[in-house]
KEVEXPA-316618 format. One line per 10 residues: their letters; for each residue x, y, z of C-alpha. Coordinates in steps of 0.25 Angstrom, whole numbers. Layout:
BEGIN
a) X,Y,Z | ... $
REM end
This chain:
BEGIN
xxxxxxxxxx) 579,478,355 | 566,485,356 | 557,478,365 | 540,481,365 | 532,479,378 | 520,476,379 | 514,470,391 | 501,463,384 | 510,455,375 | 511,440,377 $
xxxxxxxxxx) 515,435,363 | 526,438,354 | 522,452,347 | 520,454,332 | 532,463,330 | 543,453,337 | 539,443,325 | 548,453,316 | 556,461,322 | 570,456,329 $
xxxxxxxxxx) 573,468,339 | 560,471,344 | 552,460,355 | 539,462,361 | 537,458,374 | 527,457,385 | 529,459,401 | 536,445,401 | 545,447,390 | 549,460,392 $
xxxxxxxxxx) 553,453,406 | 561,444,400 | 569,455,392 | 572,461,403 | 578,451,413 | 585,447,404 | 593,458,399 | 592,463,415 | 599,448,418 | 588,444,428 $
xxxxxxxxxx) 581,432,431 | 570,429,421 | 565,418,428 | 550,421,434 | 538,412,442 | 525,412,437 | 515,416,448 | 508,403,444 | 520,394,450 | 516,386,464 $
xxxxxxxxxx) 529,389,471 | 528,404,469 | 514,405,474 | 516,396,485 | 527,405,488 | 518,417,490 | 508,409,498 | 516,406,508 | 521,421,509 | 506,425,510 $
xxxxxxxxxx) 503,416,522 | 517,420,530 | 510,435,529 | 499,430,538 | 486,434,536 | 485,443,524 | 477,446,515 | 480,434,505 | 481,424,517 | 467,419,515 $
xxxxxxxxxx) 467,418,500 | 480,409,501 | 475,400,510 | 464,397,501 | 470,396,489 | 487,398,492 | 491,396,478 | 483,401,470 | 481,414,480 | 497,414,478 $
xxxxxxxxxx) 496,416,464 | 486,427,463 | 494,434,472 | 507,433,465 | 501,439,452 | 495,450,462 | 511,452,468 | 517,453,453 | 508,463,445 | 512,471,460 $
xxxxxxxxxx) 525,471,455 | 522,473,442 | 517,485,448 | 528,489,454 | 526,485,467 | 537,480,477 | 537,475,493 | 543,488,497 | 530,496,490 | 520,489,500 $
xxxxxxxxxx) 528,492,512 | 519,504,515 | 505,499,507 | 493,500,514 | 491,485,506 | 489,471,513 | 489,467,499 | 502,472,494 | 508,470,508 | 506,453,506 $
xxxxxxxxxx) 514,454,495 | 524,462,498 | 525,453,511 | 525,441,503 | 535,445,490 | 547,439,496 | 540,425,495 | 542,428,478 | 557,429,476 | 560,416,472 $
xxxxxxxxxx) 550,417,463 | 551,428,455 | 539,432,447 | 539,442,433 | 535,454,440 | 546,449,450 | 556,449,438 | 549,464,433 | 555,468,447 | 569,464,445 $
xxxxxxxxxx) 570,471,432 | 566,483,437 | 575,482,450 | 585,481,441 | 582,492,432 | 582,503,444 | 596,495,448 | 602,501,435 | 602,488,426 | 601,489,414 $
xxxxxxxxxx) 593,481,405 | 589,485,392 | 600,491,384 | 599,505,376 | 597,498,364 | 584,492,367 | 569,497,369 | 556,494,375 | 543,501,366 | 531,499,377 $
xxxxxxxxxx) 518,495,371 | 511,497,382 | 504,509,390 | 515,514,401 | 505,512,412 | 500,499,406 | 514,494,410 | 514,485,424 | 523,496,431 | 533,487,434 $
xxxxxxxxxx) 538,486,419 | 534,499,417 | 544,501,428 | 556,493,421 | 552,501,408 | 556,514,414 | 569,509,418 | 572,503,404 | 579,513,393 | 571,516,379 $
xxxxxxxxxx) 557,512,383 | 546,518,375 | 530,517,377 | 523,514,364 | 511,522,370 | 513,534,379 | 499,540,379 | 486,531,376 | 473,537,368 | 462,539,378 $
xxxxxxxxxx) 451,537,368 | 449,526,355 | 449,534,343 | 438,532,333 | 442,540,322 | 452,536,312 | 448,523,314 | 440,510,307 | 435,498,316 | 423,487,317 $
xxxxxxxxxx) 419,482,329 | 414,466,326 | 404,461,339 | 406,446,335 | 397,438,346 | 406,429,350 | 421,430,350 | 422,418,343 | 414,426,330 | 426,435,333 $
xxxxxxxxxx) 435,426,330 | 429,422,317 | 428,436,313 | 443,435,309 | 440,430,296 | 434,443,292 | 442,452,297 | 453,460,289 | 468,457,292 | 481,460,288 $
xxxxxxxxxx) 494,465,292 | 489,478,296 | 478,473,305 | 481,467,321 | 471,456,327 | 470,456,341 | 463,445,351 | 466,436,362 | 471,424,357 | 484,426,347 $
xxxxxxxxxx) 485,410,344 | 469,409,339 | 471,421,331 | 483,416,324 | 478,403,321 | 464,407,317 | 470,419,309 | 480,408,303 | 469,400,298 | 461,410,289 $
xxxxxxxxxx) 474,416,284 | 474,429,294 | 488,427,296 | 491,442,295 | 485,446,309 | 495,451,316 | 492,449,330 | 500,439,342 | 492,443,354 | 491,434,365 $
xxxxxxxxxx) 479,438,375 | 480,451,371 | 471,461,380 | 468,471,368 | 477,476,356 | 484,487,363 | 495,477,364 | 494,469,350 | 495,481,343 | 506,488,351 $
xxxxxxxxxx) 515,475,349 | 517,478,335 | 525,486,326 | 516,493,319 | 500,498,323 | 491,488,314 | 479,496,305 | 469,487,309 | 466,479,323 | 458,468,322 $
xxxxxxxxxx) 453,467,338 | 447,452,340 | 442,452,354 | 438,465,358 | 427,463,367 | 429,463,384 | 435,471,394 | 447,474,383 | 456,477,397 | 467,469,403 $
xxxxxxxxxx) 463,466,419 | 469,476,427 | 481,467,434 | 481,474,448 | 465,472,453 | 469,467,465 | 476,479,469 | 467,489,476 | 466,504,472 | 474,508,484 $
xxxxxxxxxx) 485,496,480 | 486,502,466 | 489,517,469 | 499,512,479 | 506,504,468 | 505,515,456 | 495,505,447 | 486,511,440 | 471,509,442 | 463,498,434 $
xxxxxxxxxx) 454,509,429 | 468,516,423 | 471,504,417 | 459,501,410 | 460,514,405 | 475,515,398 | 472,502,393 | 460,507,385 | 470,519,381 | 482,507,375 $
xxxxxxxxxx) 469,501,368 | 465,517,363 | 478,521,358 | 481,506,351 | 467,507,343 | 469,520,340 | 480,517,331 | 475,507,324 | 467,511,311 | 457,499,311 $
xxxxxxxxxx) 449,492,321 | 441,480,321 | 437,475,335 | 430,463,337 | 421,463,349 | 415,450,352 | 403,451,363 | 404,436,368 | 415,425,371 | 410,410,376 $
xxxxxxxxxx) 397,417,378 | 402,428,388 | 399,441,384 | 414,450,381 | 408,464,384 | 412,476,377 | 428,479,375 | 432,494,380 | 434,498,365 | 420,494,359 $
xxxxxxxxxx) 414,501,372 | 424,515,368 | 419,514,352 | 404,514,357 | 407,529,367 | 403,533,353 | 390,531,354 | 387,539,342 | 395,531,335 | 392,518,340 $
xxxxxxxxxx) 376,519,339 | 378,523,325 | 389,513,320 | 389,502,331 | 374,501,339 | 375,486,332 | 388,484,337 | 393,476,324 | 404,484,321 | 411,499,324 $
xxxxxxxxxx) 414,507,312 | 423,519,316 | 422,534,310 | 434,537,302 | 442,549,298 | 443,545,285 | 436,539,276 | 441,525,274 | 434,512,272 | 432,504,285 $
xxxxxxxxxx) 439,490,282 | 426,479,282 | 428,466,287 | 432,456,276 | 423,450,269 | 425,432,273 | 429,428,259 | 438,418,258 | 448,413,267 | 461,404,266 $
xxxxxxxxxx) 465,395,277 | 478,389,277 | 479,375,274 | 489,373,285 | 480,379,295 | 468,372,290 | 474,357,291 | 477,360,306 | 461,363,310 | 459,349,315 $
xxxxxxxxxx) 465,349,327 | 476,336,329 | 465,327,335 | 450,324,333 | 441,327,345 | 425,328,345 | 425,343,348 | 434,347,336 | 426,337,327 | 412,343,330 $
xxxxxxxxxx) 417,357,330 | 422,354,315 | 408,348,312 | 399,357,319 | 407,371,316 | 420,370,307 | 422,386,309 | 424,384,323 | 432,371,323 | 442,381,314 $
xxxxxxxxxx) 442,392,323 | 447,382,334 | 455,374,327 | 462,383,322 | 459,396,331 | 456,390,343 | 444,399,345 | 431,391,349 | 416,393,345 | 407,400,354 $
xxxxxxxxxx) 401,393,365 | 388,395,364 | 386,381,360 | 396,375,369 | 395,371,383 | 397,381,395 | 411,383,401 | 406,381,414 | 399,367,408 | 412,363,402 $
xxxxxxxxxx) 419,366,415 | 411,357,423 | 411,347,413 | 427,346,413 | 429,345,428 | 417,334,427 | 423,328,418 | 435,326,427 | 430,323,436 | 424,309,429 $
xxxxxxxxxx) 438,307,424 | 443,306,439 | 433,297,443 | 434,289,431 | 449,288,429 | 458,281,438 | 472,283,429 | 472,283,415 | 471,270,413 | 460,265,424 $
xxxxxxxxxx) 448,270,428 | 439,269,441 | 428,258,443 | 413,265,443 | 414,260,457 | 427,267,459 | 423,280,452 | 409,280,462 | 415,279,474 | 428,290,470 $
xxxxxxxxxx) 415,298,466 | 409,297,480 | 421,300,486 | 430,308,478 | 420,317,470 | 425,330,476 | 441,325,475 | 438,324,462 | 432,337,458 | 442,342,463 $
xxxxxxxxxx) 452,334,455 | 443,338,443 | 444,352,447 | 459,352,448 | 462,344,435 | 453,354,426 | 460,367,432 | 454,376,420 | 438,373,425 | 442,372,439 $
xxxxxxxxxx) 445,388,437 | 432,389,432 | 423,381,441 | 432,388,454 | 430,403,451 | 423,411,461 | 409,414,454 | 408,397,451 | 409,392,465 | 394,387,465 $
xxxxxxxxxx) 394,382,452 | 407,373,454 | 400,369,467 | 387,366,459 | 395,360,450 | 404,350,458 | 391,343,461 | 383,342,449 | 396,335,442 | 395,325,456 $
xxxxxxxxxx) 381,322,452 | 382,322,439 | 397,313,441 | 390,302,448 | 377,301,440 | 386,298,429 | 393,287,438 | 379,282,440 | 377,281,424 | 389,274,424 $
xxxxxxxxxx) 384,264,433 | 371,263,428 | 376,259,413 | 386,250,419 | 397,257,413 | 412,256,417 | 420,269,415 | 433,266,404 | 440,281,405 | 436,294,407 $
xxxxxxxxxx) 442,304,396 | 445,293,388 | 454,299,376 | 454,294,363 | 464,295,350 | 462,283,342 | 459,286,328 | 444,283,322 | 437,285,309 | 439,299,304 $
xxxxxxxxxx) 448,303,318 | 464,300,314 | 466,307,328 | 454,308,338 | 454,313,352 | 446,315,364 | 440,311,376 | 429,302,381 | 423,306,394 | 419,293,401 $
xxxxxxxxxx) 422,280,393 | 415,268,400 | 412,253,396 | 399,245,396 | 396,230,402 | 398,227,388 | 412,233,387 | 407,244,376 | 414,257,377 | 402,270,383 $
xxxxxxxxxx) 407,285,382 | 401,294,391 | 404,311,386 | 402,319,400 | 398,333,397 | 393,344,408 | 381,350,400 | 366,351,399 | 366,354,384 | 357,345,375 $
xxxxxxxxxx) 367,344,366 | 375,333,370 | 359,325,372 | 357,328,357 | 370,326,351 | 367,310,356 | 351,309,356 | 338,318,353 | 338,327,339 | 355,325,339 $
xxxxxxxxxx) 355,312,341 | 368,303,335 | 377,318,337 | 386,313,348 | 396,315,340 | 407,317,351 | 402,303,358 | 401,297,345 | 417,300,341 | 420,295,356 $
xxxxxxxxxx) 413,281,352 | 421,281,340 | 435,284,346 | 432,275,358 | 430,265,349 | 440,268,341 | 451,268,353 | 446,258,362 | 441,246,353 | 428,245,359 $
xxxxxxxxxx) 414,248,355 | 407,262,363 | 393,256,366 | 387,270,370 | 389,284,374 | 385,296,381 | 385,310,386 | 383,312,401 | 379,327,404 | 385,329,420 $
xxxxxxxxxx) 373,341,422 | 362,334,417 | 369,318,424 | 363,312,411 | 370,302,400 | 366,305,385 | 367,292,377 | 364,290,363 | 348,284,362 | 346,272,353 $
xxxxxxxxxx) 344,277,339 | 353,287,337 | 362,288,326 | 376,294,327 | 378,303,317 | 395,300,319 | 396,298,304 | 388,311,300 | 397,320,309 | 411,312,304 $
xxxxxxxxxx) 407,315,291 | 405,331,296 | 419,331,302 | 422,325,286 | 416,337,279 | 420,348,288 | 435,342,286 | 432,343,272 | 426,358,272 | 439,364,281 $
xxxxxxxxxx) 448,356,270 | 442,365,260 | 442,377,269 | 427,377,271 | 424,381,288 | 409,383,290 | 402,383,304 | 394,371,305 | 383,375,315 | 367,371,315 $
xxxxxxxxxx) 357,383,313 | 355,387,328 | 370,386,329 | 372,396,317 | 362,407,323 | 370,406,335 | 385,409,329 | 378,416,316 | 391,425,316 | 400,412,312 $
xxxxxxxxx) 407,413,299 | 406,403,290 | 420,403,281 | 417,393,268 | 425,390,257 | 439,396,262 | 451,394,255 | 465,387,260 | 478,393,255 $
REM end
């Protein structure tokens, strides 16, 4: 059998689709080839698991004080767990207990002192140990017959595997020396600037694609569905988080002609894993410095394009409104300042000089395009909710591209991350005080007197329940604004209660789910926020958002009136489910503590937007997808393509 390594991959490689005696494989598979065939133990304990991190914790405090101590009695398990991937890419490294004896290192000396802790729990760098051990005791493993091809720089390799690889029999490295420098000669490429990645994304209807041409970005499953569904089904590409096409193009058989580069924008590097080593530390351990790295890594990514005949790299400046910066490759193109100021001072596009005289491949002109009916009839998602709806109204494009691709529209006109944070762990926040189990819920008096009580308990709780904003609101640089925060949503919690009161309301649910069927939904779903009653027993709906925009004002009075579409299809499907008449609803904005009802008046426009969702149905049916977006909207994503009149297969 001839096995290919390559580090970077973490999916199954083009070429183990075709042929039988050839497999790809990354560190972990690789692994698991060789314990087997060694007859060891394949067994190993994630770093993450509580009973090894414990484990290590406890080792750390029996040392006394060290260097660590007061980090692990602040935080013992998650301290625990960084130290642990610190401990394995040491052995990675190549590093053992007996190396530290003599180490001018408090550092390393922890570790060494507290390794013992780890053999019940055996790690994968643990289990890298073991092969090599018994490699250098004589076993063998591999037999004559098979063969390993390394697609990876040698010094690229963590050391340890690169240690096991000198003890195996026919090991060959694909690259034995790197280019130094990115060729420009013999060569075609475009460099696209798309603002947003999200417009890069869409550029993957225009561009060229066969079986001679390798896509790479960072997401394999949004590229195969998105491909799928405008009949690109010849890209060849199954990277999963790929850090650059070095290692897409060197899992496969044969170079591709043209690379197709979707996300080359950023750094363009992987982190250098051993930061927390000191240069000291390092030296004394045979790693190479940070500055090296960076620098070979540049050198896989020179020799890779430089075999390749075409290049089209798509650069986009901005993701979620965060500005990308400028990828190691586009900064090299532009050292030719003669050449860039004459072909690129607009930065649209980088045509190379050539050797011959050869016509550059354009981009392909939009035309016509299939989409498959299978594919198409799979665009409504399972159930109906208010964001997938108004999305399909509003913007048909984008409501394909998630649907179908998972990629979402740009944020400009969406609310903050920070905003939605805050919003979620609010949220919770009402739901604990509301809730008492799922089927009862807390008088107002009750919930005023757990407020006064147990507010900060219940952040807390909040805190822990939504892990995801948690990690948000507890990194370092957000200290005061979760501090900040924590009492605006107090303030804002209890002015709602007073509300509550005032409008003699009794709270029903909070996150009140619906499914029930309603006139045109066969399979509605969502959430209501706050469902109370009134004296009279009608049904109120209270949507809590944390925001200041004027959007949500406008949807329900002022030049938008009758727009609320979202609390206007929670009337309907409360209704629907419950039996009962909803006698009003309302937005309530934490930030600015006010309620927004509808004024006397105003006429829902319900029936107008229904008949929207009708017609949009009917345009994708014929395979028509156009952006619906006001003028102002328009001017502010002018680079959206509008597909029309596109044929199914």
């Amino acid at each position: 059998m001839k096995i290919i390594y390559n580090p970077y991959l973490t999916g199954n490689a083009y070429i183990s689709q075709n042929l039988w005696d050839v497999v790809t494989v990354g560190d972990a598979a690789l692994l698991e080839q060789l314990l087997m065939r060694a007859g060891l133990p394949q067994t190993v304990v994630d770093d993450s698991e509580k009973e090894r991190a414990q484990a290590y914790a406890d080792a750390i405090m029996a040392q006394g004080d060290t260097l660590f101590s007061a980090s692990i009695q602040s935080d013992s398990e998650g301290t625990a767990k960084q130290l642990l991937k610190w401990r394995d890419l040491l052995v990675m490294a190549g590093w053992t207990t007996a190396s530290t004896i003599n180490a001018e290192s408090d550092k390393l000396q922890v570790f060494a002192s507290c390794d013992e802790a780890l053999k019940a729990y055996p790690s994968r760098a643990d289990r890298w140990r073991e092969v090599y051990q018994s490699l250098k005791d004589g076993h063998k493993i591999l037999s004559d017959k098979d063969s390993i091809e390394v697609r990876i720089p040698k010094a690229l390799i963590p050391p340890m595997i690169a240690n096991v690889l000198e003890l195996l029999p026919n090991v060959s490295y694909a690259m034995e020396s790197l280019d130094k420098v990115l060729n420009i000669k013999d060569h075609s490429c475009t460099v696209i600037t798309p603002n947003e990645l999200y417009e890069a994304w869409q550029l993957l209807v225009k561009l060229p694609y066969d079986a001679g041409t390798m896509l790479v970005c960072a997401d394999e499953k949004r590229l195969n569905d998105t491909m799928q569904a405008i009949g690109g089904d010849q890209w060849r590409t199954d990277r999963v988080g790929c850090p650059h096409p070095a290692a897409t193009v060197l899992d496969q058989m044969d170079v591709p002609n043209r690379l197709v580069w979707l996300d080359c924008a950023g750094n363009g590097l992987t982190p250098d894993p051993y930061d927390f080593l000191t240069s000291e530390e390092r030296t004394a351990l045979g790693i190479i410095d940070a500055e090296t790295r960076s620098a070979m890594q540049m050198q896989w990514l020179y020799t890779t394009l430089n075999g390749i005949e075409d290049w089209i790299l798509v650069s986009p400046k901005y993701h979620l409104g965060e500005l990308l910066g400028e990828h190691p490759i586009i900064t090299t193109l532009k050292q030719n300042k003669e050449f860039y100021d004459k072909v690129c001072a607009k930065g649209q596009k980088i045509i190379l000089p050539q050797t011959e005289s050869k016509p550059i491949e354009k981009l392909a002109p939009l035309g016509n395009i299939s989409i498959d009916k299978d594919i198409l009839s799979k665009i409504l998602p399972p159930s109906d909710s208010y964001s997938t709806i108004d999305t399909l109204v509003e913007a048909p494009f984008d409501y394909l591209m998630w649907n179908v691709g998972g990629l979402a529209a740009p944020e400009d006109d969406k609310e903050s991350h920070e905003n939605l944070v805050k919003g979620t762990i609010a949220h919770k926040v009402v739901e604990l005080l509301v809730n008492k189990n799922d089927t009862e819920v807390y008088t107002l008096d009750e919930i005023q007197s757990r407020f006064n009580a147990e507010y900060d308990k219940l952040f807390e709780q909040a805190m822990k329940e939504e892990k995801e904003c948690a990690e948000f609101l507890n990194l370092l640089e957000n200290v005061n604004m979760l501090a900040v925060f924590k009492e605006d949503a107090k303030e804002s919690i209890q002015k709602l209660i007073e509300i509550i009161k005032e409008k003699r309301l009794k709270p029903i649910c909070s996150e009140y789910e619906f499914s029930t069927p309603f006139d045109p939904f066969t399979n509605p779903h969502g959430y209501v926020d706050l469902l109370l009653k009134d004296e009279e027993g009608n049904l109120v709906i209270f949507d809590l958002k944390w925001s200041t925009r004027d959007v949500y004002q406008k949807a329900i009075e002022n030049k938008k009136g009758g727009e609320a579409y979202q609390l206007y299809m929670y009337k309907h499907a409360v209704e629907a489910q419950i039996g009962k008449t909803v006698a009003w609803y309302a937005y309530y904005l934490f930030p600015l503590m006010e309620l927004y009802t509808e004024p006397t008046g105003v006429i829902p426009k319900w029936d107008e937007w229904i008949q929207q969702r009708s017609e949009r149905l009917t345009q994708l049916s014929k395979g028509i997808i156009e952006p619906a977006v006001e003028k102002s909207e328009k001017e502010k994503y002018s680079k959206h393509i509008i597909l029309k009149n596109l044929k199914m297969k």
